[in-house]
Structure formats: C-alpha cells, structure tokens
C-alpha positions in Angstrom: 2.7 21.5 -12.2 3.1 22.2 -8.6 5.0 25.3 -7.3 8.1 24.6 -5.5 6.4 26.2 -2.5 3.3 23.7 -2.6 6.0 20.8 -3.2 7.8 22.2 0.1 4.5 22.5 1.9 3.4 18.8 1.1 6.7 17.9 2.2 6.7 19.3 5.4 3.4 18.1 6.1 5.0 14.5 5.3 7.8 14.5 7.7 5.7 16.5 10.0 3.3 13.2 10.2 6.1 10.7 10.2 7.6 12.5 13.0 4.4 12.0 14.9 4.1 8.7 13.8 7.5 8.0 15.0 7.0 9.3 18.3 3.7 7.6 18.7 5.0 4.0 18.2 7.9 4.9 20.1 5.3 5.6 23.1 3.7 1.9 22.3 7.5 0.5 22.8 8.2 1.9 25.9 4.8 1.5 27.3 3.7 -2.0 29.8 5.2 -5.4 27.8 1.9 -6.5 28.3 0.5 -3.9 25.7 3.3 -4.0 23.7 2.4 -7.7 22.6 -0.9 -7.0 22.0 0.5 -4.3 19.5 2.9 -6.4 17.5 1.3 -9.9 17.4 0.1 -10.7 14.1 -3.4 -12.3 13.0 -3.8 -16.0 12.5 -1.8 -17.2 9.6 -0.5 -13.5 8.4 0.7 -13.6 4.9 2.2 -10.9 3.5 1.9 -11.5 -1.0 2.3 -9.6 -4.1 2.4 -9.7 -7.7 5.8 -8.0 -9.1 5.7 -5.3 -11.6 4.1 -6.4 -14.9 4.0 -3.5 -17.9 0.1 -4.1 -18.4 -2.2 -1.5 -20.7 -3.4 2.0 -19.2 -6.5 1.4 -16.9 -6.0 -2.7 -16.8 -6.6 -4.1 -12.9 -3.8 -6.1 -11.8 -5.8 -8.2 -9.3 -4.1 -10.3 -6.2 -5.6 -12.9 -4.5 -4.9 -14.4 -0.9 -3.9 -17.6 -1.4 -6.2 -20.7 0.4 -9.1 -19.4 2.2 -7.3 -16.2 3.2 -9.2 -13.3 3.8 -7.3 -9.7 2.7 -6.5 -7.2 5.5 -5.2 -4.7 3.7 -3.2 -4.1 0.7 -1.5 -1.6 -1.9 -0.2 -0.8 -5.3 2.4 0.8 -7.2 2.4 2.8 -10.3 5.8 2.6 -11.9 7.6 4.0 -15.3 7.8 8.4 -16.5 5.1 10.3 -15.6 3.4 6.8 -13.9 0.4 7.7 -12.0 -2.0 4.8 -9.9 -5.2 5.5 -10.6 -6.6 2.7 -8.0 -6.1 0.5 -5.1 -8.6 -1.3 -3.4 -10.4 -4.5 -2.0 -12.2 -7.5 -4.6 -15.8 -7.0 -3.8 -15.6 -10.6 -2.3 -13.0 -9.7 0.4 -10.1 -12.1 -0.8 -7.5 -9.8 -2.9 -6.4 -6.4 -3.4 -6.7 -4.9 -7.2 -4.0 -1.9 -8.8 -4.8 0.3 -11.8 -3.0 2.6 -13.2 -1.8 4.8 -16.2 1.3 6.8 -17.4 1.1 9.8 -19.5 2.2 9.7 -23.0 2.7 5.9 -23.1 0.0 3.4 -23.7 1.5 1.1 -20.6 2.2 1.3 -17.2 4.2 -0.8 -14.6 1.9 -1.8 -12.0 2.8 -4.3 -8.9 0.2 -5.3 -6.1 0.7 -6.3 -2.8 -2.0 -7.6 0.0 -2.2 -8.5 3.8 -3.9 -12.0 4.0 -4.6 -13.7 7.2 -7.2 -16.5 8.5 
C-alpha cells in the first residue's frame, strides 16, 4: 500500500504534467493559424471505436479491431470493478486493433473495455 506521502507525490507530479501540458497546447492555439491546422486536422478517414465494458475472466484479451481496411493509431483500455488492475494494452501484431487485459484481485473477473484510433 502506498504512503499518503508517495500518493501526494504521484499526484503532484500528475497535475504538475497536465499543467505543462496545458500550457503547451495553449502555446499551439495562439501560435500562426497556419500551424494551428496542421495541429488539429485529423488523418484520412479518423475513426475513433471501442468495445464497452464486458466482465470477461482474469488475464482474457479483449481484442478491438478497426473496422474496413483501417489501420490503428493508437488505442487504450480500461480495467474496471474493486481492486481492478489492467495488466495490458497494446497493438495486434498485424497493426489493425488494440488488445486490453486485465485482472482484479480477489475475484475471478474483471471489467475490461477497449478503445482504438483507426484511420486510412
């Protein structure tokens, strides 16, 4: 169990980055509109999918595919339920979906949802 001084720590280092986050994109909004398009147009034929939270065994992939001949960019998961932990979250080999495992402690299920960035 963490010490409420690690947990404070770990949050300030949190904050700390979305602060600097923050202030970086706000430098991106004010800067030339010229550059600011570049930054916010999306890829060819973006997609944005998921699979909703399933209860599915400890350590079972969820796997997500983009739909079409849609290529993933990017994607995540989320471990959900007591003491829920996500164990993975990463690419198919082939480059077309994102895959979520996970596990919860004391249970012998876990509520895992996937989400990917597909595009052209």
């Amino acid at each position: 169990m963490k010490s409420k001084k690690a947990t404070a720590l770990a949050l300030t280092v949190v904050v700390a980055g979305a602060c600097l986050a923050t202030t970086a994109a706000s430098n991106l909004v004010s800067a030339a509109p010229a550059q600011a398009t570049a930054v916010t147009a999306l890829p060819p034929g973006y997609q944005l999918v998921m699979l909703p939270n399933v209860n599915v065994p400890n350590f079972q992939r969820r796997t997500l595919y983009c739909p079409g001949a849609k290529k993933v960019l990017g994607g995540g998961a989320e471990a959900q339920g007591n003491r829920a932990i996500l164990v993975g979250s990463f690419p198919t080999n082939d480059g077309r979906g994102w895959i979520g495992i996970g596990r919860q402690d004391g249970y012998s299920d876990v509520g895992i949802s996937v989400y990917a960035i597909c595009a052209d």
